[in-house]
mmCIF file as gemmi writes it, N, C-alpha and C atoms, coordinates in Angstrom:
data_model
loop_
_atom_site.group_PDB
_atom_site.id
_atom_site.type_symbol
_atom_site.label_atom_id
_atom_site.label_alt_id
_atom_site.label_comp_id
_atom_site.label_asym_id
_atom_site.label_entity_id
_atom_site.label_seq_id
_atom_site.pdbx_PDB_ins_code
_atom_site.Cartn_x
_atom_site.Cartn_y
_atom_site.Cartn_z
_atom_site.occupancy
_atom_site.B_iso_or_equiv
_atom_site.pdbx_formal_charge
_atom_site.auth_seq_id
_atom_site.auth_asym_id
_atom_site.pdbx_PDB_model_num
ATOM 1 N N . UNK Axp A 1 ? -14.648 -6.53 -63.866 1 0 ? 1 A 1
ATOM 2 C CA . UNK Axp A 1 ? -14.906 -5.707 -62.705 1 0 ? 1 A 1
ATOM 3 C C . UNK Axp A 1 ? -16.386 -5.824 -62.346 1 0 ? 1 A 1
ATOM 4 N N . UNK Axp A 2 ? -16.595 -6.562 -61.18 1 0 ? 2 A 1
ATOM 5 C CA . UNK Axp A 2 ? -17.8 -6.35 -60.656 1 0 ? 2 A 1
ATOM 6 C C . UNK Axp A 2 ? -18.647 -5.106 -60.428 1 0 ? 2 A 1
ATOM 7 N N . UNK Axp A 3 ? -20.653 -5.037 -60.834 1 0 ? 3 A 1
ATOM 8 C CA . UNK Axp A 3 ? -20.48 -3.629 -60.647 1 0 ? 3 A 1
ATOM 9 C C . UNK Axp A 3 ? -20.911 -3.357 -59.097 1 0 ? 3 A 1
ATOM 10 N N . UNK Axp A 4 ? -20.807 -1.868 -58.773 1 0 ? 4 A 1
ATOM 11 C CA . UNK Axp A 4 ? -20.864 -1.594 -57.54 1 0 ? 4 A 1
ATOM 12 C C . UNK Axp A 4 ? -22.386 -1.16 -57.055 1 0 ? 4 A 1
ATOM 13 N N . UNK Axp A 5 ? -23.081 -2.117 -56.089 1 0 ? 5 A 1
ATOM 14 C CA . UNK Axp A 5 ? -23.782 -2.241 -55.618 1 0 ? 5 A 1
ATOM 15 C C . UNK Axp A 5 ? -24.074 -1.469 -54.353 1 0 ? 5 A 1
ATOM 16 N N . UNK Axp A 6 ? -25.089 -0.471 -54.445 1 0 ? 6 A 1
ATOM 17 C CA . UNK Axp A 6 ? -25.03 0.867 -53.005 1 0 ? 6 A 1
ATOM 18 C C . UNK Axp A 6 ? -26 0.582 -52.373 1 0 ? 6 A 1
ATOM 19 N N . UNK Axp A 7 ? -26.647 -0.103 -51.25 1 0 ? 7 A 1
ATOM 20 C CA . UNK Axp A 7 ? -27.883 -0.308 -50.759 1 0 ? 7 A 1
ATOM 21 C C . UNK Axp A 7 ? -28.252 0.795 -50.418 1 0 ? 7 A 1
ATOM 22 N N . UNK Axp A 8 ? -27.583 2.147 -49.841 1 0 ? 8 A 1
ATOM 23 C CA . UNK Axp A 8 ? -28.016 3.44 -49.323 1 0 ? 8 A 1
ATOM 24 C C . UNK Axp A 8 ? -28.611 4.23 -50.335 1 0 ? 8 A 1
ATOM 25 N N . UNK Axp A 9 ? -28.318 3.52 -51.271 1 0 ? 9 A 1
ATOM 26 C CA . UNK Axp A 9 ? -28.724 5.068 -52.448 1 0 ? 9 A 1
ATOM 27 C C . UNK Axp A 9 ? -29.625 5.89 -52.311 1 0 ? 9 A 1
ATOM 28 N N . UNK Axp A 10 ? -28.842 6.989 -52.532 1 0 ? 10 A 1
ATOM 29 C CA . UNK Axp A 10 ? -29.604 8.163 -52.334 1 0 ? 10 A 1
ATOM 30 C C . UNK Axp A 10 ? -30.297 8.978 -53.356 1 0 ? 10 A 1
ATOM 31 N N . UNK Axp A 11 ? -30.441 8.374 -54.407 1 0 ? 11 A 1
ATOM 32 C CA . UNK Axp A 11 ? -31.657 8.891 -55.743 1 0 ? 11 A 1
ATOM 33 C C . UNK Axp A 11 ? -32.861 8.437 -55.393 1 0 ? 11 A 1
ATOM 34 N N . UNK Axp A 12 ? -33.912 9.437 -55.391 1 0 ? 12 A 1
ATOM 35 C CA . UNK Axp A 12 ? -35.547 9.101 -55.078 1 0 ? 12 A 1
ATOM 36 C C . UNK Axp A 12 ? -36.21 8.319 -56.126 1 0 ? 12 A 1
ATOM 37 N N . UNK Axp A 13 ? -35.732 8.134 -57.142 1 0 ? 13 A 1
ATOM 38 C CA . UNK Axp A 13 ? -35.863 7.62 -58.255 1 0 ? 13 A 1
ATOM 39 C C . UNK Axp A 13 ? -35.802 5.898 -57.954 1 0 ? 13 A 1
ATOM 40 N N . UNK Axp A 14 ? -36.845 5.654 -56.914 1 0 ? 14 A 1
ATOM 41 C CA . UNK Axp A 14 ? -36.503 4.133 -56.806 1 0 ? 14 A 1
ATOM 42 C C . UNK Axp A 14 ? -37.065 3.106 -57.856 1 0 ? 14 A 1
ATOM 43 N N . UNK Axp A 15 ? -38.112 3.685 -58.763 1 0 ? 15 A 1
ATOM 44 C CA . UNK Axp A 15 ? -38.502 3.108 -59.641 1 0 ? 15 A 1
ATOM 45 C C . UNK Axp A 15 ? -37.692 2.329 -60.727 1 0 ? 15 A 1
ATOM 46 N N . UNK Axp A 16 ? -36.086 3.592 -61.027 1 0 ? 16 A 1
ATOM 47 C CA . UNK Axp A 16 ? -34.987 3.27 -62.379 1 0 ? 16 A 1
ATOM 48 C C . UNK Axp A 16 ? -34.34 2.122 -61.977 1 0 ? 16 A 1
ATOM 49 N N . UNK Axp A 17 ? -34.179 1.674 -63.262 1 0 ? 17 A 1
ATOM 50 C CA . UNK Axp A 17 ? -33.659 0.435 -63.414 1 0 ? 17 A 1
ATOM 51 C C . UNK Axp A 17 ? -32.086 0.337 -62.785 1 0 ? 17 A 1
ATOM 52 N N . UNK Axp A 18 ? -31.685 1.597 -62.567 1 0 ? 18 A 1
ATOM 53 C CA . UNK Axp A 18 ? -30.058 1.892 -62.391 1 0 ? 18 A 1
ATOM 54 C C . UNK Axp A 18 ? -30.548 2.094 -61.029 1 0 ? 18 A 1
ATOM 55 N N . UNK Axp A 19 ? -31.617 1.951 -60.552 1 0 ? 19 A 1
ATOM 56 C CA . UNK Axp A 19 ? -31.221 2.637 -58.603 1 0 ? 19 A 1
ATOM 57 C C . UNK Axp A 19 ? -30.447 1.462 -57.922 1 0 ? 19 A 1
ATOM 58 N N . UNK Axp A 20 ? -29.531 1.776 -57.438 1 0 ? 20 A 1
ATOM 59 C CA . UNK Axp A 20 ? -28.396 1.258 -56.207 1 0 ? 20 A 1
ATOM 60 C C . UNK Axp A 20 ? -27.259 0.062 -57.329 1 0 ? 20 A 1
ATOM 61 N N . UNK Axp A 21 ? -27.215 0.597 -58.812 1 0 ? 21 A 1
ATOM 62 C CA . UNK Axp A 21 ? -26.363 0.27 -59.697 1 0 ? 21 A 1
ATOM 63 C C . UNK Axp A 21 ? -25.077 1.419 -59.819 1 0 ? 21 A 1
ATOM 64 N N . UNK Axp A 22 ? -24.78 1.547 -58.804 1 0 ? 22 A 1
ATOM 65 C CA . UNK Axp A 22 ? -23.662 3.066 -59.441 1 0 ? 22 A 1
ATOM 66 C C . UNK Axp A 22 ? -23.142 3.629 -60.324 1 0 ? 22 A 1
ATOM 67 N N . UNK Axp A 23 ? -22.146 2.134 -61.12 1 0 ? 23 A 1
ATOM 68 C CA . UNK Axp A 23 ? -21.222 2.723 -62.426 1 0 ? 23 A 1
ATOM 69 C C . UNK Axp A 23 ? -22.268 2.889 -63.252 1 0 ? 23 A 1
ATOM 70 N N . UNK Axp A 24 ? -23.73 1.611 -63.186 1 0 ? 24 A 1
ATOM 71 C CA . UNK Axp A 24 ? -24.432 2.184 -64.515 1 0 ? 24 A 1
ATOM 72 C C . UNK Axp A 24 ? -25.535 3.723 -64.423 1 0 ? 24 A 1
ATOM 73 N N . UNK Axp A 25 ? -25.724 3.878 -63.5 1 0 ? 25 A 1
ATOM 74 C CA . UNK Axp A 25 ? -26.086 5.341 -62.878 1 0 ? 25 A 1
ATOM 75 C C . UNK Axp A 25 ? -25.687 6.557 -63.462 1 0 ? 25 A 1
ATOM 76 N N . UNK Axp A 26 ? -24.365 6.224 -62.657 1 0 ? 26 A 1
ATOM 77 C CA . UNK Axp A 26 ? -23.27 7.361 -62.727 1 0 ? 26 A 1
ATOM 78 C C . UNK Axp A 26 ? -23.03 7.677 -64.772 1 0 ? 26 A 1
ATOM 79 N N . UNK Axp A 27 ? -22.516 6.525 -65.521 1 0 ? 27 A 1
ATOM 80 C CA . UNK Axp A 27 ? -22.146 6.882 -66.605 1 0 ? 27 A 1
ATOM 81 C C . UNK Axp A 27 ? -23.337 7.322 -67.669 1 0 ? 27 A 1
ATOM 82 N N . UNK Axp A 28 ? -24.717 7.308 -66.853 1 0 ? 28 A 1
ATOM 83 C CA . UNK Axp A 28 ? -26.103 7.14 -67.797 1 0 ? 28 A 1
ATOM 84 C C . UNK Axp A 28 ? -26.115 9.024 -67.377 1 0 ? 28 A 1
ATOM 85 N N . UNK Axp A 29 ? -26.107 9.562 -66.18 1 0 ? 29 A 1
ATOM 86 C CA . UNK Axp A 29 ? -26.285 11.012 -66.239 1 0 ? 29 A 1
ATOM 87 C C . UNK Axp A 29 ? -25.571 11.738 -66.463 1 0 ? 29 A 1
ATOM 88 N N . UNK Axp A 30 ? -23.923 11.074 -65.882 1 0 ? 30 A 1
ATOM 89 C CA . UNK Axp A 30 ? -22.857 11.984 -66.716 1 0 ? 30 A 1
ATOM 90 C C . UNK Axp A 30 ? -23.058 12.247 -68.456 1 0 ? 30 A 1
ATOM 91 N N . UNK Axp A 31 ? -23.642 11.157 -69.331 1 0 ? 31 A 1
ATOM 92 C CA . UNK Axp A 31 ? -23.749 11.188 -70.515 1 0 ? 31 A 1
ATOM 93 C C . UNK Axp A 31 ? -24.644 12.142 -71.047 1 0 ? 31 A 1
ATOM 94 N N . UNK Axp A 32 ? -25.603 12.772 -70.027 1 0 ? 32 A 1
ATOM 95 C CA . UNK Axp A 32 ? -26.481 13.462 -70.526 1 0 ? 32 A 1
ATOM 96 C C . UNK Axp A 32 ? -26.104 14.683 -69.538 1 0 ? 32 A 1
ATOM 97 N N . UNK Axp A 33 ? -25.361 15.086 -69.428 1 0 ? 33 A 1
ATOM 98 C CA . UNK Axp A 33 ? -24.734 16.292 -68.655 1 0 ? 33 A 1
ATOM 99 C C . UNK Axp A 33 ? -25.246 16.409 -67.471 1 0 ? 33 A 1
ATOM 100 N N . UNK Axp A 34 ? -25.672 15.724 -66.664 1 0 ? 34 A 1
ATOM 101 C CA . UNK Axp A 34 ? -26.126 15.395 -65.167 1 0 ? 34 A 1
ATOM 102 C C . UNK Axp A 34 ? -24.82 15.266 -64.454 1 0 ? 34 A 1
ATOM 103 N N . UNK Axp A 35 ? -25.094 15.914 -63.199 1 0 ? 35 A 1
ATOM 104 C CA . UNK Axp A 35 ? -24.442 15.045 -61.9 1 0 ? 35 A 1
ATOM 105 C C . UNK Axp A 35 ? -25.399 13.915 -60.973 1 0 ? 35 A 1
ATOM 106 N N . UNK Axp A 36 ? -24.847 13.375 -61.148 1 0 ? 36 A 1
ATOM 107 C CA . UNK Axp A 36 ? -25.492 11.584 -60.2 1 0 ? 36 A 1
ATOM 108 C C . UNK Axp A 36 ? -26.069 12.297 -58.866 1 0 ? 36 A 1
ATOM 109 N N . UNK Axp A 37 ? -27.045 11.473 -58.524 1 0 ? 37 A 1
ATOM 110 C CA . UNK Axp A 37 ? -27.712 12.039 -56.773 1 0 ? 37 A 1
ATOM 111 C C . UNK Axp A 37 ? -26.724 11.554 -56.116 1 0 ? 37 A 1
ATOM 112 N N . UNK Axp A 38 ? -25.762 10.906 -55.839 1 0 ? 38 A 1
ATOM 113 C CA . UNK Axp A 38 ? -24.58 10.13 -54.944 1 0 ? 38 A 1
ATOM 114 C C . UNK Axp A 38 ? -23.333 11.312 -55.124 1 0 ? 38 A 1
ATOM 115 N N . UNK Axp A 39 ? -23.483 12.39 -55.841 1 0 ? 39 A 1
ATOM 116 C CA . UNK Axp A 39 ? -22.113 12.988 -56.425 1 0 ? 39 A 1
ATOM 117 C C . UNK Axp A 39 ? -22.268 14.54 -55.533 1 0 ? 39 A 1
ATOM 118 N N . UNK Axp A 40 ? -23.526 14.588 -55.8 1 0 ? 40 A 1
ATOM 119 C CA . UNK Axp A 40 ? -24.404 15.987 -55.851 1 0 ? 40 A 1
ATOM 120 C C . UNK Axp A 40 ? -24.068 16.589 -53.947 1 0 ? 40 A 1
ATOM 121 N N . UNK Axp A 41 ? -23.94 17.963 -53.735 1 0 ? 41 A 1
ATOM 122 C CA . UNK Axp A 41 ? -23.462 18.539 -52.874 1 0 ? 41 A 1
ATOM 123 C C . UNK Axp A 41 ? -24.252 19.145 -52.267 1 0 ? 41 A 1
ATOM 124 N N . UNK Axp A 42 ? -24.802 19.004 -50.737 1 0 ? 42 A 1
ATOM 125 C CA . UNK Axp A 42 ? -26.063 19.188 -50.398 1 0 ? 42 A 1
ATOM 126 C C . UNK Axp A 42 ? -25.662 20.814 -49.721 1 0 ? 42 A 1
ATOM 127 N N . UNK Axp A 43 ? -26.42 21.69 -50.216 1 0 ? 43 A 1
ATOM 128 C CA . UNK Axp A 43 ? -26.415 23.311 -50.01 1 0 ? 43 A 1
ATOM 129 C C . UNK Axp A 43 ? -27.85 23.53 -49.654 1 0 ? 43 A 1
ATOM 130 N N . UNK Axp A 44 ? -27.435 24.477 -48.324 1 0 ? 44 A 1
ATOM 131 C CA . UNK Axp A 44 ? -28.624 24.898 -47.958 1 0 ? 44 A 1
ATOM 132 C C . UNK Axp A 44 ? -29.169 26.396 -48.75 1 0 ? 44 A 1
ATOM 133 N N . UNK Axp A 45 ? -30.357 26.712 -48.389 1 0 ? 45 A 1
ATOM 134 C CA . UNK Axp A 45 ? -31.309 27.71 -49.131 1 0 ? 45 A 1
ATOM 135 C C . UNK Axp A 45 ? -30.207 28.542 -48.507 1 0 ? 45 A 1
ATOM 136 N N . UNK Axp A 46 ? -30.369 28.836 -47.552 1 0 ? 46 A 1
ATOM 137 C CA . UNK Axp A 46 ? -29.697 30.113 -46.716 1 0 ? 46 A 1
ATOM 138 C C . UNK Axp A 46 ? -27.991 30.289 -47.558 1 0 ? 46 A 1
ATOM 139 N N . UNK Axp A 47 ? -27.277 29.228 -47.695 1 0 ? 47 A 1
ATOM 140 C CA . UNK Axp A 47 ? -26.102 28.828 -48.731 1 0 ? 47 A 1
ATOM 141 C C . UNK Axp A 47 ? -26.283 29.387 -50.297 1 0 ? 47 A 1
ATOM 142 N N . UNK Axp A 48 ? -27.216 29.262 -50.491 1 0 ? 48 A 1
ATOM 143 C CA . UNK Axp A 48 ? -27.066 29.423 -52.038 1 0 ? 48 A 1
ATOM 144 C C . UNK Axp A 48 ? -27.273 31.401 -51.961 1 0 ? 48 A 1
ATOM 145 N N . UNK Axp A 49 ? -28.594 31.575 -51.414 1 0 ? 49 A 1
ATOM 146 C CA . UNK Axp A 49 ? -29.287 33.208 -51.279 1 0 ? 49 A 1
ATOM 147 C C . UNK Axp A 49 ? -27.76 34.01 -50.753 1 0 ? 49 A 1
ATOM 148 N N . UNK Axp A 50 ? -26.767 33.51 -49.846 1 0 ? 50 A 1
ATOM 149 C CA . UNK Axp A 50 ? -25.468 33.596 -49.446 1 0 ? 50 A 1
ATOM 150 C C . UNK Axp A 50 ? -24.617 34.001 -51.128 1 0 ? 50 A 1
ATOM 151 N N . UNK Axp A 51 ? -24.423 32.834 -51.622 1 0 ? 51 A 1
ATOM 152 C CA . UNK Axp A 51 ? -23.778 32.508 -53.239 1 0 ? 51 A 1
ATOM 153 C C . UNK Axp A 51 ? -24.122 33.891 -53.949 1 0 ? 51 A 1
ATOM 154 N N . UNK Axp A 52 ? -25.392 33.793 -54.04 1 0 ? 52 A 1
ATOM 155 C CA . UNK Axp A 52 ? -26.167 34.698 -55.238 1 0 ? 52 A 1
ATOM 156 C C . UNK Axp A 52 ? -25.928 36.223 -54.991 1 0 ? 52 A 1
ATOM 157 N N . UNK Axp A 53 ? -25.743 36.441 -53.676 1 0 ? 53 A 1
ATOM 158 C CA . UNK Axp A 53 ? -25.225 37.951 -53.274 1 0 ? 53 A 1
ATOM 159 C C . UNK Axp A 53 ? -23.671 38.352 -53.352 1 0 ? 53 A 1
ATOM 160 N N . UNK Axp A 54 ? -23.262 36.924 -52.992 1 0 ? 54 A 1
ATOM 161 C CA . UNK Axp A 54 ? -21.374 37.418 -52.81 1 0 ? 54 A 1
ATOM 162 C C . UNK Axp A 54 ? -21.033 37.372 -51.943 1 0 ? 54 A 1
ATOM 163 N N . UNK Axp A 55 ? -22.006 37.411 -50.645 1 0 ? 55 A 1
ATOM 164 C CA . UNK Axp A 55 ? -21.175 36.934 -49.383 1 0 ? 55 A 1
ATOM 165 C C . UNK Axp A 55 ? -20.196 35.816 -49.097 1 0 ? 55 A 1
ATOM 166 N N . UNK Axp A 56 ? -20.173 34.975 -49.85 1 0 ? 56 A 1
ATOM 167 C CA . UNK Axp A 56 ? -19.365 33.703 -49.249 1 0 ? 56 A 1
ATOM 168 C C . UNK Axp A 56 ? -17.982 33.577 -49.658 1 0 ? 56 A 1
């Protein structure tokens, strides 16, 4: 299986050796109890301060 190659990637981390490597990405932060920047669910401030009270 070829690996999967993301030109968009969206980790700021352009320095890591895994940026725009997915599977090896993905299985390097899942291993350390991370969610991947490609996985991760973009919530606004106003969203979360929402969360933390109970409104939602």
């Amino acid at each position: 299986m070829s690996p999967v190659i993301r030109a968009d990637c969206p980790c700021p981390k352009t320095t890591c050796s895994r940026h725009t490597l997915c599977d090896e990405c993905e299985a390097f932060r899942v291993a350390r109890g991370k969610v991947p920047f490609c996985r991760q669910q973009k919530v606004s401030f106003l969203g979360r301060i929402r969360k933390m009270l109970g409104l939602r």
